[in-house]
N, C-alpha and C positions, 0 to 999 in steps of 0.2 A: 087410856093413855097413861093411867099415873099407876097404873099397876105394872106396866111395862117400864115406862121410867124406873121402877123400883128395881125391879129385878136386873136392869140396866149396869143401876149401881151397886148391887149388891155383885154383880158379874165381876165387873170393874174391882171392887174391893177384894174379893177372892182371886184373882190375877194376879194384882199388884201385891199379895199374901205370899201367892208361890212362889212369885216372881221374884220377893225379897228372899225367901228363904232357899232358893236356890241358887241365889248371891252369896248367901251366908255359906254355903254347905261347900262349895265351889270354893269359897278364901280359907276355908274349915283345911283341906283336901289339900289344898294349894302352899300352905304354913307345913301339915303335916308331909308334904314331898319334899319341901325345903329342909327341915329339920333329918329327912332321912338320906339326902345328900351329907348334908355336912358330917350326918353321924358316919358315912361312910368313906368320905375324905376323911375325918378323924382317924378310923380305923387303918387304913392305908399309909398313912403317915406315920402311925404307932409302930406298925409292921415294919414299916420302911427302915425304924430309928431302930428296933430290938437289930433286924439284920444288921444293919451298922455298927452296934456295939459288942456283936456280938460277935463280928467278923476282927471287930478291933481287941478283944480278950482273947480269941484264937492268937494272933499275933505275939500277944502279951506271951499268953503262956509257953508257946513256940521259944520265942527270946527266953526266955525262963530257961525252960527247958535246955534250952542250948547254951546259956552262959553258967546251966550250974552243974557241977560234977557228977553228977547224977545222971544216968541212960537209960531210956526206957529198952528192956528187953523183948 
């Protein structure tokens, strides 16, 4: 009976082992899919602001172009 008991808890002890570190690996996994959302809202955002200013220096240089004496041929 105390040899069973033993192995009992040594069962017990190696569960609650795995059990933690598949909690761990899981919040591990879980941080790392967070951080690669946001990395890609960032990226999205970035892209979003280059097209916008980039659409607004088109404009610039149109205005330019068209208020200065100068024609493109």
């Amino acid at each position: 009976m105390n040899f069973t008991s033993t192995l009992l808890k040594i069962d017990l002890a190696v569960l609650s082992c795995v059990l933690g570190l598949m909690a761990l690996i899981y919040n591990s996994l879980k941080a790392v899919q967070k951080e690669a959302i946001l990395s890609a809202q960032g990226q999205v955002r970035l892209e979003k602001t280059l097209e916008f200013y980039g659409k607004r220096l088109d404009n610039v240089e149109s205005w330019i172009s068209g208020n200065s004496g100068f024609k493109e041929r």
